[in-house]
ZARONU-96010 format. One record per residue: x, y, z of N, C-alpha, C in turn; residue in three letters. Coordinates in steps of 0.1 Angstrom, whole numbers. Example, Ala and Ser with C-alpha at 12.3 -4.5 7.8 and 13.67 -1.06 7.14 Angstrom:
<rs>
     npx     npy     npz    capx    capy    capz     cpx     cpy     cpz   mike
     132     -57      78     123     -45      78     132     -33      78    ala
     128     -22      71     137     -11      71     129       0      79    ser
</rs>
This chain:
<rs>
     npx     npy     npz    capx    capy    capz     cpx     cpy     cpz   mike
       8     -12       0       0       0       0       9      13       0    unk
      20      14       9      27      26       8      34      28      -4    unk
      42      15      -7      44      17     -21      37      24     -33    unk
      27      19     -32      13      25     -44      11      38     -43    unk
      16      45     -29      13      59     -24      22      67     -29    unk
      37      61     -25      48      66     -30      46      69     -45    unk
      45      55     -55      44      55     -70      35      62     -74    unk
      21      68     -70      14      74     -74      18      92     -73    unk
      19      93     -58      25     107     -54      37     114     -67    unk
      43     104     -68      57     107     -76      49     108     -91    unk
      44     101     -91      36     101    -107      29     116    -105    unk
      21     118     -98      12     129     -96      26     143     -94    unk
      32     143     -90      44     152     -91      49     159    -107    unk
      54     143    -108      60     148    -124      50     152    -133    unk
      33     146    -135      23     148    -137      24     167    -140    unk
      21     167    -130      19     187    -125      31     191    -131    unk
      43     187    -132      55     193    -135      52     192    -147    unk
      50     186    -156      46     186    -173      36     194    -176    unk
      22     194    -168      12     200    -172      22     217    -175    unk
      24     221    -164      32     231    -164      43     238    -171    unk
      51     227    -175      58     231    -182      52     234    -199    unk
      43     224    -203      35     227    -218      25     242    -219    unk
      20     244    -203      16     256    -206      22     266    -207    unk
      35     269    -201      46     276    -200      48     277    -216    unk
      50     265    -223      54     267    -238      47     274    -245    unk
      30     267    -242      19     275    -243      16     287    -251    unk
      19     292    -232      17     312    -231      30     316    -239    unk
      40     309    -241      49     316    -249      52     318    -264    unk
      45     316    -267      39     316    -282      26     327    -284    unk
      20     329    -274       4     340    -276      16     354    -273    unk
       7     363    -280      12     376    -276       8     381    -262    unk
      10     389    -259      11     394    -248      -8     399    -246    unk
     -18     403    -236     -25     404    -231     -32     393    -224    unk
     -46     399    -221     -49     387    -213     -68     382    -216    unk
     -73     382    -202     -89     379    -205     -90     368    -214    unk
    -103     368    -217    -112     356    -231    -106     355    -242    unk
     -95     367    -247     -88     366    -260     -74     356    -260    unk
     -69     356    -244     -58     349    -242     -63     331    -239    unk
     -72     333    -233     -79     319    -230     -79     311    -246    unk
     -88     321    -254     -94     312    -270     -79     311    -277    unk
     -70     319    -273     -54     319    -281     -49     305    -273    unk
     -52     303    -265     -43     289    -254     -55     273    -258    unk
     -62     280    -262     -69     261    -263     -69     261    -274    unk
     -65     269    -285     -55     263    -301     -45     257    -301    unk
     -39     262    -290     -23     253    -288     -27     238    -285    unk
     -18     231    -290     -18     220    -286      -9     216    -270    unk
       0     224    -270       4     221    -260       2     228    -243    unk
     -11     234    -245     -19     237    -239     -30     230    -234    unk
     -31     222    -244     -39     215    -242     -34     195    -231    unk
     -21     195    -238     -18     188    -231     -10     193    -218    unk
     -11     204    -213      -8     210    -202     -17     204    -193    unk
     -28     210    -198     -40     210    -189     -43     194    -188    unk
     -40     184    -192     -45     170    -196     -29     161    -183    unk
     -20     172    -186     -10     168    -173     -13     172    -157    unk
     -23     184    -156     -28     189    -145     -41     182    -142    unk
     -47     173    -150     -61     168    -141     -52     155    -138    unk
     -48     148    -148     -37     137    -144     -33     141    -126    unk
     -21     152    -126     -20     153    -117     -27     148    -104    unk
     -43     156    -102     -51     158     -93     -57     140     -93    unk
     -53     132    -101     -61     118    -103     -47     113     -92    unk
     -38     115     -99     -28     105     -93     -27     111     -75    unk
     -31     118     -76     -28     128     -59     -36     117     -54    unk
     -55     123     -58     -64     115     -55     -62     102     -49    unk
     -53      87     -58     -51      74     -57     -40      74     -48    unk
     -31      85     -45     -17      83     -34     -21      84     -22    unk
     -34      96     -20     -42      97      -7     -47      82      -6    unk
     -57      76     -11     -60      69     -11     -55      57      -3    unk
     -42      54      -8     -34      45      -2     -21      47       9    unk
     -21      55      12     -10      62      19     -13      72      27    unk
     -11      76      39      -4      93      49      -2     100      40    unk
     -11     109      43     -11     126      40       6     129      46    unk
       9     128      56      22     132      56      32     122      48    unk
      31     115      44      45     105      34      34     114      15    unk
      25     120      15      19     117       0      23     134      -2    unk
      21     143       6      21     158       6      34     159       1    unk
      45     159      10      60     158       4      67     157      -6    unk
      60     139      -7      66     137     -18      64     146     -33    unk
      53     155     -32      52     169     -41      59     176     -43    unk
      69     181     -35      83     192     -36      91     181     -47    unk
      88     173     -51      93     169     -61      93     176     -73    unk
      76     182     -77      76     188     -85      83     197     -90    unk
      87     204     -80      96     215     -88     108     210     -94    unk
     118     204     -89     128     194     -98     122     191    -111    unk
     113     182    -106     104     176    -121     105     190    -133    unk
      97     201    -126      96     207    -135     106     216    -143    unk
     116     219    -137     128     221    -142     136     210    -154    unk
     133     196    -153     145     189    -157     132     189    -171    unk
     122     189    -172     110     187    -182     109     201    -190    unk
     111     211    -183     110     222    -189     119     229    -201    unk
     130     227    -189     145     231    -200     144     225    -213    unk
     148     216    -215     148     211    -232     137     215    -241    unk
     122     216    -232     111     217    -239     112     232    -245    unk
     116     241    -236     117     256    -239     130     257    -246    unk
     135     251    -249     154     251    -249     160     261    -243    unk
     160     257    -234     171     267    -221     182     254    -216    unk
     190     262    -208     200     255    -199     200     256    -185    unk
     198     247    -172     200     253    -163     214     251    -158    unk
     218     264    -150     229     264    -146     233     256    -138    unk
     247     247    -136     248     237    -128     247     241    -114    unk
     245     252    -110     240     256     -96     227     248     -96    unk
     218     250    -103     211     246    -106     205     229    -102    unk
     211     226    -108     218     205    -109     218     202     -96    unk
     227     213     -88     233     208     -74     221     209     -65    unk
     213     221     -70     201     223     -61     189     211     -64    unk
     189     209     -75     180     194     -80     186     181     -69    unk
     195     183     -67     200     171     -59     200     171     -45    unk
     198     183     -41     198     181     -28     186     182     -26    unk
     176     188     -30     160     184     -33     158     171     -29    unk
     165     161     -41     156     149     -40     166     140     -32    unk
     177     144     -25     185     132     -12     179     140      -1    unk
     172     152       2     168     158      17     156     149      18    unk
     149     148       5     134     143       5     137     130       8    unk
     148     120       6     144     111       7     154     108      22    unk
     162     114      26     168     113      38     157     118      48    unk
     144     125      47     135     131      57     126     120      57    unk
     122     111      48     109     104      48     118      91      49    unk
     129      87      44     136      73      47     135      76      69    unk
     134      86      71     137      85      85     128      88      93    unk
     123      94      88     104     100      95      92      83      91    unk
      95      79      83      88      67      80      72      69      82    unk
      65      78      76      54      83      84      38      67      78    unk
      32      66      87      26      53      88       9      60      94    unk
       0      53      84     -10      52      89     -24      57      78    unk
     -36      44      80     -36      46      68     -54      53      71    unk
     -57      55      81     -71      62      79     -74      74      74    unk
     -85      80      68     -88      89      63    -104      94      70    unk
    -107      90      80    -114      92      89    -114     103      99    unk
    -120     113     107    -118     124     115    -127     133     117    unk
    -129     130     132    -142     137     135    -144     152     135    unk
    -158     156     137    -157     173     135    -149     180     148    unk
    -146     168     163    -139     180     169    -128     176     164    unk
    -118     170     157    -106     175     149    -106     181     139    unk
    -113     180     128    -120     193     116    -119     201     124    unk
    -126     206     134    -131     219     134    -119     229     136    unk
    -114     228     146    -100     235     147     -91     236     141    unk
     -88     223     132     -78     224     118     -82     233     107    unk
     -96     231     107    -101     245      98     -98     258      98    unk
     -97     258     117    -103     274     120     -86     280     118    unk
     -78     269     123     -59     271     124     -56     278     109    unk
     -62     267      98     -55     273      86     -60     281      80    unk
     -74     282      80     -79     294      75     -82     306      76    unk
     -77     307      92     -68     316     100     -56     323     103    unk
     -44     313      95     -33     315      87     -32     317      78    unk
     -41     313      67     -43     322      51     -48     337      56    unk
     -58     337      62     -63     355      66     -51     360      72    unk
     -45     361      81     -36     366      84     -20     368      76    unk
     -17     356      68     -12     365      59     -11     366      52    unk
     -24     369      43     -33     382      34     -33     394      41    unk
     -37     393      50     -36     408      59     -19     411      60    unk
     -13     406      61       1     406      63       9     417      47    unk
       4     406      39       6     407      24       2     422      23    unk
     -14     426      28     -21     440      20     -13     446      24    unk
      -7     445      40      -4     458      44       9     461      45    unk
      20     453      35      35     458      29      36     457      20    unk
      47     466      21      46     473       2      60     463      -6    unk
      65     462       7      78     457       2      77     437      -5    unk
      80     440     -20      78     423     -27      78     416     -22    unk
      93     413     -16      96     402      -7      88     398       3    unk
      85     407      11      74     399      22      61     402      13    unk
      57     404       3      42     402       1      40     387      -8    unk
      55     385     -12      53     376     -24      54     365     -11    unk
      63     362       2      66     353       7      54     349      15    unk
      50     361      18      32     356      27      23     350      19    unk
      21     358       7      10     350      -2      19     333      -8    unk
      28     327      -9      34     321      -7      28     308       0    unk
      29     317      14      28     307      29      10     305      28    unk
       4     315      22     -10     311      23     -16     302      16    unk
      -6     302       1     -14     291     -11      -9     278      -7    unk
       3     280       7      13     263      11       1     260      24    unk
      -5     267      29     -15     262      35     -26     261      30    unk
     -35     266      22     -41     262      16     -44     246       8    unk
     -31     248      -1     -27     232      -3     -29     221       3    unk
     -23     225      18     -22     214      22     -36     213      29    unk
     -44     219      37     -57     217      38     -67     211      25    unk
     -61     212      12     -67     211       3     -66     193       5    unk
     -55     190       4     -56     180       4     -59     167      14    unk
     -59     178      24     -59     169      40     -81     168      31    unk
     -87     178      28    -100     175      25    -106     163      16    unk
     -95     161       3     -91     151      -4     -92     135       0    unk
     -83     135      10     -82     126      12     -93     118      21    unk
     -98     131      29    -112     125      34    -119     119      26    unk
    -125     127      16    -135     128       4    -131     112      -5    unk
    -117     113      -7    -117      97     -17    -122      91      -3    unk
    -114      84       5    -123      75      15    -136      75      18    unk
    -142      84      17    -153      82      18    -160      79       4    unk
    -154      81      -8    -160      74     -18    -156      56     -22    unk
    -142      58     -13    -135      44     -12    -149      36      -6    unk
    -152      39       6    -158      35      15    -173      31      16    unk
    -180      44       8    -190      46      11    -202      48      -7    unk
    -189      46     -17    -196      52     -32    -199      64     -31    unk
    -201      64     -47    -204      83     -53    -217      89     -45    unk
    -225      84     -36    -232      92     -33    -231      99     -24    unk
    -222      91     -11    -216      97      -3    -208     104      -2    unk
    -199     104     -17    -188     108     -19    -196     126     -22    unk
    -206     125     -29    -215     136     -34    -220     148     -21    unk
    -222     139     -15    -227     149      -2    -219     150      10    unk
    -210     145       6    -197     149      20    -194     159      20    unk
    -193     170      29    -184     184      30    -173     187      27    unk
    -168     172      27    -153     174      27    -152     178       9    unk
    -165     170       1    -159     174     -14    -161     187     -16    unk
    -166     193     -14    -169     211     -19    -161     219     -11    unk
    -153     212       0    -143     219       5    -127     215      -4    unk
    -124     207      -4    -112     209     -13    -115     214     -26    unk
    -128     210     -32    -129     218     -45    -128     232     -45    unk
    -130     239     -36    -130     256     -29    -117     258     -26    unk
    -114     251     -13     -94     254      -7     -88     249     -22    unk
     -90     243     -30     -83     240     -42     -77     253     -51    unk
     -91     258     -55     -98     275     -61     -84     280     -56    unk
     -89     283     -43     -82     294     -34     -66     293     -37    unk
     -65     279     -31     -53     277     -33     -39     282     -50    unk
     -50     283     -57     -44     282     -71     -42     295     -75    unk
     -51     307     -69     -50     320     -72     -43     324     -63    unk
     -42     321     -53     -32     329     -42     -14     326     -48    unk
     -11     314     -53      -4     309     -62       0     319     -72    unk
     -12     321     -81      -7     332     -89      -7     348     -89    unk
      -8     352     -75     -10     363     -65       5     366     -61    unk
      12     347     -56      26     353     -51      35     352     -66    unk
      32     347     -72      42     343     -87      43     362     -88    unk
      30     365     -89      29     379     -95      36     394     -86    unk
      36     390     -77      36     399     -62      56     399     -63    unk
      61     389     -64      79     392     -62      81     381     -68    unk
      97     380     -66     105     375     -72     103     356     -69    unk
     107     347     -75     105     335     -70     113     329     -60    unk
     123     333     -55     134     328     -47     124     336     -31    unk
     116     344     -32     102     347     -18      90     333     -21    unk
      90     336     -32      73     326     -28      78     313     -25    unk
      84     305     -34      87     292     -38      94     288     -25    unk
     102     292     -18     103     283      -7      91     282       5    unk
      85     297       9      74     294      14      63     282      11    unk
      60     287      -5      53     278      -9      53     261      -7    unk
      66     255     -11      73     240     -13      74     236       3    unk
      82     244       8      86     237      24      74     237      34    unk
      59     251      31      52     255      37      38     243      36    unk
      37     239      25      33     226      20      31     212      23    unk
      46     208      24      48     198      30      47     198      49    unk
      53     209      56      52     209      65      39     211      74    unk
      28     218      68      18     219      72      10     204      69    unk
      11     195      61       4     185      57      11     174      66    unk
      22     178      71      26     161      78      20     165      93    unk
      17     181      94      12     182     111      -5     181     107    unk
     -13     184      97     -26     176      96     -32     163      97    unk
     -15     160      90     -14     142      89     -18     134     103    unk
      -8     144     113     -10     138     128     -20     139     133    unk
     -26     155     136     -36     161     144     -51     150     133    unk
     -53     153     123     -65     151     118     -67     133     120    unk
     -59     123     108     -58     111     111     -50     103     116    unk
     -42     108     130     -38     103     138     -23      91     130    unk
     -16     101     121      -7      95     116       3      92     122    unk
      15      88     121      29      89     132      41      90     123    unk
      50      97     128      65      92     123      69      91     133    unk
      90      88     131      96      82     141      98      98     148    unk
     105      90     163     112     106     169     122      97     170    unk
     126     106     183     142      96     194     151     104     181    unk
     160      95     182     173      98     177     170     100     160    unk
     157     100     153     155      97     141     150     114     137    unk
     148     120     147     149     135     144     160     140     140    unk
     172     133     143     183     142     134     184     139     118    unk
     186     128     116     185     128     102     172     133      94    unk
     154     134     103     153     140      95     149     157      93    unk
     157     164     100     163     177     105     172     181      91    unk
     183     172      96     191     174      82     187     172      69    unk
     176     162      64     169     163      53     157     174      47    unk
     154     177      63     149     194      58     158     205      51    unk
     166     205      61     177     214      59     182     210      43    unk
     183     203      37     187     193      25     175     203      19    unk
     167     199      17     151     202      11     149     218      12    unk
     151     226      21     150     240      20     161     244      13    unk
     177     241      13     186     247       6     188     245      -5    unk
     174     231     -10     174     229     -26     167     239     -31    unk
     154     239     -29     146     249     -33     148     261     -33    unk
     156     266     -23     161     285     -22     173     283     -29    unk
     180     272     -35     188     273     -47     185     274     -62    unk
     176     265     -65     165     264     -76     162     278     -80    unk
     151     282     -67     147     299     -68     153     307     -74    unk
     168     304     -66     175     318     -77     185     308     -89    unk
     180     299     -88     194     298    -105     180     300    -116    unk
     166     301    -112     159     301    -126     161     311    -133    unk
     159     324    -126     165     335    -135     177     338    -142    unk
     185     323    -137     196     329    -144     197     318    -157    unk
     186     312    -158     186     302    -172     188     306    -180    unk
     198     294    -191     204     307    -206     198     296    -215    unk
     195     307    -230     193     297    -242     199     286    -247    unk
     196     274    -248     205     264    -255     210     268    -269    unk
     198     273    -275     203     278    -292     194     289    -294    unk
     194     305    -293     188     320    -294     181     319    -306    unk
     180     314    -319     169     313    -324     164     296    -324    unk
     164     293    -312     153     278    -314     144     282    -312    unk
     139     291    -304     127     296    -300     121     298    -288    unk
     109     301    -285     111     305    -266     109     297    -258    unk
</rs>
């Protein structure tokens, strides 16, 4: 079963990292504006189309890793995506990334696997009553308000881009903590139940949210603010819903150090990443964008 969590999560990673990267190719081909003219310009593309066909993917393969596996071992394994999307993008756009770059790809994916090789997080219910909903709600949807409020009221990029950031990595991860409810209870119970559970019109909603506050911090500053909030903010909030909501577990004792250091691994990939994208160069200046 963990296995199938793992293989799907990872699939649902690189999944999102493709969709992504074809819409990237996409928008780079339309001219510049935006509205209903930019939309009907993006669903002529072909690779727009299979953008979007890598992003429901995604949400399927999420769906099936919940399914079978801890919200804290399935959330994580997502900071993959950004790797993913880098090593899928470059060629496709013809860029190069800088071997800063490479180095930060790699410590990404030995932090990830030196934090979950040691955290070993175990447990497979998707069950939880409304007194643990209720508070998990009020915690993170209380932490998105606050920094939105945080966001309106500086002017300065950096903290606006890095709060809106922290709000779409909480969001997420409540998104998916609702997810996972919602498949088990369709696991459990069929589409009818699955139809009138709360929990489906709440991730469909924290989903929403989550995806515009996303393009709030992209828009707001530089990527080396949002993107680590975002990736580390993500996973970290989903392995403590993991506990609190379905009573998940990882190791402690002496197994907190290594997986300490695999955080540590895992944030200094990402705030490397951050800044080598800007510094991406053309493979060949007229191959195209």
């Amino acid at each position: 079963m963990l296995l199938l969590a793992v293989v799907f999560a990872v699939l649902g990673a690189a999944s999102n990292a493709t969709g992504t990267a074809f819409q990237r190719k996409a928008a780079a081909t339309v001219p510049e504006g935006g509205g209903l003219r930019l939309l009907v310009a993006l669903v002529r593309q072909p690779a727009w189309v299979a953008g979007i066909a890598g992003v429901i993917g995604a949400a399927l393969f999420q769906a099936l890793a919940l399914a079978f596996g801890p919200l804290a071992l399935v959330q994580p394994l997502f900071v993959l995506e950004l790797p993913f999307a880098l090593i899928i993008a470059m060629p496709l756009l013809h860029r190069r990334l800088p071997a800063a770059g490479w180095w930060a790809v790699a410590s990404v994916v030995a932090g990830l696997g030196l934090l979950l090789g040691a955290a070993a997080p175990s447990g497979s219910s998707s069950d939880a009553p409304m007194s643990r909903w209720a508070p998990a709600l009020v915690v993170c949807l209380g932490a998105v308000g606050a920094t939105l409020l945080v966001a309106r009221n500086r002017s300065s990029p950096l903290v606006r881009a890095a709060c809106l950031g922290t709000a779409s990595a909480v969001a997420n991860a409540l998104t998916a903590a609702l997810l996972k409810s919602a498949t088990g209870t369709f696991s459990d119970h069929g589409a009818a139940a699955f139809l009138t559970s709360w929990q489906t019109y709440g991730f469909a909603l924290t989903g929403i949210a989550a995806v515009l506050l996303l393009e709030n911090a992209l828009q707001a500053g530089s990527l080396a603010a949002s993107q680590p909030a975002l990736t580390i903010g993500d996973a970290t909030v989903s392995l403590v819903l993991g506990i609190l909501l379905f009573q998940e577990t990882i190791r402690a004792g002496w197994y907190l150090v290594p997986e300490a250091a695999g955080a540590v691994l895992i944030g200094a990939g990402v705030f490397g990443l951050s800044r080598a994208v800007p510094h991406v160069r053309d493979l060949a200046p007229a191959s195209g964008p």
